[in-house]
C-alpha positions in Angstrom: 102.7 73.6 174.6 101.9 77.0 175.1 99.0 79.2 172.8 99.9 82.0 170.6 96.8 84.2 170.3 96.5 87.3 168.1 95.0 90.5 168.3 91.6 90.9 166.3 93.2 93.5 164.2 95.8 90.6 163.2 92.8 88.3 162.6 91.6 91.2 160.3 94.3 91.8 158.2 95.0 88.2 157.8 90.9 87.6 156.7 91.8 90.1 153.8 94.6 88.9 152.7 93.4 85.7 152.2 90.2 87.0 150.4 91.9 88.8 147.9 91.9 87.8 144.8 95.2 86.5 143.3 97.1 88.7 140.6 98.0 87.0 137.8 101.5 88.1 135.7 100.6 90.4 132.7 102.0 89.1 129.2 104.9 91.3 128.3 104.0 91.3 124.5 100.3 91.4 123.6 99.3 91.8 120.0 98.4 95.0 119.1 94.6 93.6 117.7 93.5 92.6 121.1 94.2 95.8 122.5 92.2 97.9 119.9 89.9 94.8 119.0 86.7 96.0 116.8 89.0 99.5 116.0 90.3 99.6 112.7 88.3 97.3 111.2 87.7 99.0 108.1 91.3 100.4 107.3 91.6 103.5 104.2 94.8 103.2 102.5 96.3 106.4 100.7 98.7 107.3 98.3 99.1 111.1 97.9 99.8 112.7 94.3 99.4 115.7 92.6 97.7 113.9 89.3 97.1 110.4 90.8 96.2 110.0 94.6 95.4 106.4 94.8 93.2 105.0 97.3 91.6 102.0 99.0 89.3 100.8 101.5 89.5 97.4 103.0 87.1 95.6 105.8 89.4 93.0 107.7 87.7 89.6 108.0 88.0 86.1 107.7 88.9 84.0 105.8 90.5 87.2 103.8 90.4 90.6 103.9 87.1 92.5 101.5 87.8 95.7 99.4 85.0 98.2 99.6 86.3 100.4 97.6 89.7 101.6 95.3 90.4 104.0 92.6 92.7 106.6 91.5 92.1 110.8 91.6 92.9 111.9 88.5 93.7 114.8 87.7 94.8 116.1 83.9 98.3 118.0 83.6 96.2 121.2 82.4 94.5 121.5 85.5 96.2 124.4 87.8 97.8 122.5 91.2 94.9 124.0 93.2 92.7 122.4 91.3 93.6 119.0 92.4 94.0 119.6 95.6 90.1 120.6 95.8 89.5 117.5 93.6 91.5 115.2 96.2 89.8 116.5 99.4 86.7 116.6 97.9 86.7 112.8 96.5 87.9 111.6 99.9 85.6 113.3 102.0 83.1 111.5 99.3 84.5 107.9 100.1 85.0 108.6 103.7 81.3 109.4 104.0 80.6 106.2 102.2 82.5 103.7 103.7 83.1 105.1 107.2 87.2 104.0 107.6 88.1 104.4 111.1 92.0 104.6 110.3 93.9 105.6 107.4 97.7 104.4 106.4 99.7 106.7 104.4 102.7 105.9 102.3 105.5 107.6 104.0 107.6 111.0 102.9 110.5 109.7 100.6 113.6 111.7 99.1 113.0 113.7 96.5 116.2 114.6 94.3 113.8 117.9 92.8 112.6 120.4 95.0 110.1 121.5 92.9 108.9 118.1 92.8 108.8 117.6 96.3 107.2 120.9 96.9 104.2 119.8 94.8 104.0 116.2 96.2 104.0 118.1 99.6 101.3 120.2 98.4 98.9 116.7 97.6 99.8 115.1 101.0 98.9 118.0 102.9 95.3 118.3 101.3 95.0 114.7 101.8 95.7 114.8 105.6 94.0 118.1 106.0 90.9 116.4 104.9 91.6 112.9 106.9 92.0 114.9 110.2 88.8 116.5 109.6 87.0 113.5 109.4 88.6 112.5 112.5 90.7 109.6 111.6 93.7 108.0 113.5 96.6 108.6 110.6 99.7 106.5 110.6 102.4 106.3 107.9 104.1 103.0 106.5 107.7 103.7 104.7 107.2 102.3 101.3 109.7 99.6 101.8 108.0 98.2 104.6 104.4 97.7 102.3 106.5 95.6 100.1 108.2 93.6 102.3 104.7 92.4 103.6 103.0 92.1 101.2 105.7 90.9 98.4 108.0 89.7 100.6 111.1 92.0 99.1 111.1 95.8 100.5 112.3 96.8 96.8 109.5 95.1 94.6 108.3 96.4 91.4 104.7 98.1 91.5 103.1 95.4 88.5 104.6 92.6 91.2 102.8 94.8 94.3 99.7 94.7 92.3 99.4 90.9 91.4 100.2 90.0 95.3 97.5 92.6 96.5 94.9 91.3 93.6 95.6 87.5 95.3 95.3 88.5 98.7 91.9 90.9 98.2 90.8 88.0 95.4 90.1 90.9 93.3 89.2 89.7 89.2 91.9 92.1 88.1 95.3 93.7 89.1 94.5 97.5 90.7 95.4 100.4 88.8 99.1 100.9 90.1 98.6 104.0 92.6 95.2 102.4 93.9 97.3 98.8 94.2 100.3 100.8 96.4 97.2 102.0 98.6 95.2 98.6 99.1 99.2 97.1 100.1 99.7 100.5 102.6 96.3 99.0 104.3 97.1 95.5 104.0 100.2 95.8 105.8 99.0 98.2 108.5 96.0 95.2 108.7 99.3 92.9 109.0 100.8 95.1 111.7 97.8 95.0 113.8 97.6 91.2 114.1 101.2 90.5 115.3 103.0 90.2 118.2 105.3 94.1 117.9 107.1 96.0 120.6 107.1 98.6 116.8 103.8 100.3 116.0 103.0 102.3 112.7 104.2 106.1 113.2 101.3 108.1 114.4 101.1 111.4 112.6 
């Protein structure tokens, strides 16, 4: 039978592909936590308005997630408009030095049948992200249907039934003042969003 020899640049090229390691598929879903693992840990949620920006800071964990903080930036009706919006960047650059959120969720633009009331609204939201962005957070918005849907289970929920699902879920003794209970749910569900499997992400803004 007769030999078949090679040439030692064959023998070469057949050495390295045999001492190559072996590529292994990649998953075509991965959940979003195991890419940004140890990222948004501690999540800010945010409800923008003129007399009541509600806000809340959760740390997620196991066995459920801990509130650091929540409350409400009131602001009375006699107060001039610029007023507030010094009071709201001022009290979250406060929090956000306490608390140290590495993301913040915001509850997303809706509809407003009044200009003038949208104007104003407008006005809150854009001194609330003004002072977010300096602080350097990553800033996604959730639509407001969404937040109930996962945390209530029914995207048009009342905001007493939001409030008794969020106190459950955070264990907290009491039911969140209402614009401080729509914030915990914004960060809630962007904690939810994070730990499944979703070809969607949060809008970035």
């Amino acid at each position: 039978m007769p030999l078949m020899g090679i040439t030692p640049l064959q023998f070469k090229q057949m050495q390295e592909r045999l001492g190559s390691p072996r590529r292994l598929p990649a998953p075509v879903l991965e959940p979003t936590v195991r890419k940004n693992a140890g990222v948004h840990q501690v999540i800010l949620g945010l409800d923008p308005s003129l007399r009541g920006t509600g806000y809340g800071i959760i740390r997620v964990g196991r066995p459920s997630p801990q509130t650091l903080i929540h409350g409400t930036v009131t602001c009375p009706a006699a107060w001039a408009r610029s007023r507030c919006l010094v009071k709201i960047v001022q009290t979250l650059r406060d929090v956000m030095k306490q608390h140290q959120p590495g993301v913040c969720v915001v509850e997303g633009l809706f509809y407003a049948q009044n200009l003038q009331t949208a104007l104003i609204m407008g006005e809150a939201r854009g001194a609330a992200l003004a002072a977010l962005a300096e602080a350097g957070l990553d800033i996604y918005e959730l639509a407001p249907r969404k937040v109930k849907q996962a945390i209530v289970g029914f995207g048009g929920a009342q905001k007493l039934a939001v409030a008794k699902m969020v106190q459950r879920m955070l264990r907290l003794p009491a039911p969140p003042a209402p614009d401080a209970a729509d914030a915990l749910a914004l960060a809630l569900a962007f904690a939810h969003e994070q730990g499944r499997y979703s070809l969607q992400t949060p809008k970035r803004i």
